[in-house]
N, C-alpha and C positions, 0 to 999 in steps of 0.2 A: 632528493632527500639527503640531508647531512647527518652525518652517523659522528657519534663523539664519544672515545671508548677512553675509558680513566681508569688509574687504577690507585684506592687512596691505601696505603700502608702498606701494598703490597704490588711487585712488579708484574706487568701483566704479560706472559711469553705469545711469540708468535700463535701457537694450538690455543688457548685462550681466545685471542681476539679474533682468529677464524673462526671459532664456535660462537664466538658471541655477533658477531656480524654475518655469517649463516642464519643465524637464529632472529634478528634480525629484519633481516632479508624474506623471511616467510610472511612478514607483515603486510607485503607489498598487495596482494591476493584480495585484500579487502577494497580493492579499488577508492580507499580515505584517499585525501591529501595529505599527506603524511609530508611536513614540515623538516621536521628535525627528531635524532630519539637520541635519546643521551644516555647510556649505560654506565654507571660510577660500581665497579666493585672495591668491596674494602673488605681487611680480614680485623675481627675482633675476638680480645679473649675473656672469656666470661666463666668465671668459675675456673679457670686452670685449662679448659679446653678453648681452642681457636674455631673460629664459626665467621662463616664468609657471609657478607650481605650485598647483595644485587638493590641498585634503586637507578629504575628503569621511568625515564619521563618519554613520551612521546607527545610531541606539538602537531596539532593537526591546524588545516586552513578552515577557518569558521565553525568554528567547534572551541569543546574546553580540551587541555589536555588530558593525559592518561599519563597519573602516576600509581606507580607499583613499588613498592618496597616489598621484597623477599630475602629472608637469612634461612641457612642451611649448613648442616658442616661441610658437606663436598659442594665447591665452586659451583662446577657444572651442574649438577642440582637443581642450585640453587638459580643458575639461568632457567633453564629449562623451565622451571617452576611457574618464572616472572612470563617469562615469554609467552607459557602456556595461559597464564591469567591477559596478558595484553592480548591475544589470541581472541579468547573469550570476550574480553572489554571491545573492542573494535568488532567482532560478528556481531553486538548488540546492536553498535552504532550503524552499522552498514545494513542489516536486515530492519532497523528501524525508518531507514533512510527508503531503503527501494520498497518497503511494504506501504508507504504512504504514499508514495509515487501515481500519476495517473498512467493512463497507455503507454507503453513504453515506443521509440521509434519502430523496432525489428517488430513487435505486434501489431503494430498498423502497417507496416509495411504485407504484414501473412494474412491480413482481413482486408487488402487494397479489393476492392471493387471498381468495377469500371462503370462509368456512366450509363452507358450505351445496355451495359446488362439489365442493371437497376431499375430503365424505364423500361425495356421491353416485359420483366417482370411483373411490372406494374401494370402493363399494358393487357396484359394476359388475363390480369384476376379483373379488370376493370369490365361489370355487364350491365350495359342500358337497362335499364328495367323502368315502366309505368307505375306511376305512386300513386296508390290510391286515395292520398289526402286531396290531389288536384280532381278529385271528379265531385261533383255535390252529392249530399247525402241527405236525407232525412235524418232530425233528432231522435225518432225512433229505433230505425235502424242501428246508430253507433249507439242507442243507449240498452239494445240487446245485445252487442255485441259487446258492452261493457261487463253488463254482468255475468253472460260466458265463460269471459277471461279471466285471470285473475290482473288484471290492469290496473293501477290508479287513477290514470285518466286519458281518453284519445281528442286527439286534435284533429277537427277535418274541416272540410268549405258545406256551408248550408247553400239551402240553394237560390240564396240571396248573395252567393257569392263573398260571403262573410266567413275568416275562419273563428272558427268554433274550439271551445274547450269544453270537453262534458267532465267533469269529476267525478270522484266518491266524497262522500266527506265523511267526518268522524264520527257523524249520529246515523251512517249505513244510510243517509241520504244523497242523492245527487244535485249537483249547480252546476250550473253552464256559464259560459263563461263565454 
C-alpha cells in the first residue's frame, strides 16, 4: 500500500503525519486490496476563521475508489472524522464482499467428513424390505384398499403379471390404468 501525505497551504509537522498514517494504517483490517490512499490536508479561511480540510482518496484493486472530503476547525478532527467515514465505506465493501461468498475454505475444512464414515452410515439405515407391489393382486383388493386410504392412486402387478394403476378421478370415480 502507498501512503501519500500533502500538505496544501500548510506545513505538515512530524505528530501530524504520524497521526495521519496511524490512522491510516487501521484501514488495513478490512482485508480490501487497498492500492494507494492519498491524504491532501489544506488550511482555509472562511469568514475570518481558518478551518482545515482532510480529502482522503483510497484506490482499491477491482473496485471503485473511496473518496471522502471532510473540513473541521481542529486538523486532527478532521482526520479522525474522514478516517472514521473510510472506516465505515470499506466495512460496507468488505461485509458485502464475504456475505455473498460461498463455503468458505476454514468451513469445509470443520464439516471434512470422511468417506469411509459417510458409507458405513448409510449402510446402517440401509433395510432389505419385500414390496408389495411385486406380489399379484386382485383389482378388488387394491380398489378396497383405495378407498381406505386417503391415496390418489396405487400401483400394483395384476395377476396377468401386468402393472396396474387404479385411480380416483375427479367425478369420485375410479380408472385403471
Amino acid at each position: 500500500m502507498n501512503i501519500s501525505l500533502t500538505g496544501r497551504q500548510m506545513e505538515l509537522t512530524d505528530a501530524i503525519k504520524t497521526h495521519m498514517t496511524s490512522s491510516i494504517e487501521t484501514l488495513k483490517k478490512f482485508n480490501l486490496d487497498i492500492i494507494s490512499v492519498s491524504m491532501v490536508a489544506s488550511a482555509q479561511t472562511k469568514k475570518g476563521k481558518e478551518h482545515s480540510f482532510i480529502e482522503l482518496v483510497i484506490n482499491l484493486a477491482h473496485k471503485n475508489s473511496v473518496i471522502i472530503k471532510q473540513n473541521d476547525d481542529d486538523l486532527y478532527a478532521a482526520i479522525d472524522m474522514a478516517i472514521s467515514r473510510a472506516q465505515k465505506a470499506m466495512r460496507r465493501m468488505h461485509d458485502r464482499e464475504s456475505d455473498h461468498r460461498k463455503v468458505g475454505l476454514n468451513e469445509a475444512k470443520a464439516e471434512n467428513v470422511t468417506v469411509k464414515e459417510a458409507v458405513s452410515e448409510l449402510e446402517d439405515e440401509i433395510v432389505p424390505v419385500e414390496l408389495d407391489l411385486y406380489k399379484p393382486r386382485e383389482v378388488e383388493d387394491v380398489l378396497n384398499d383405495l378407498k381406505e386410504s386417503g391415496k390418489m392412486f396405487e400401483i400394483f402387478l395384476d395377476n396377468e403379471d401386468k402393472t396396474r394403476v387404479l385411480y380416483k378421478r375427479n367425478d369420485g370415480k375410479f380408472g385403471l390404468y
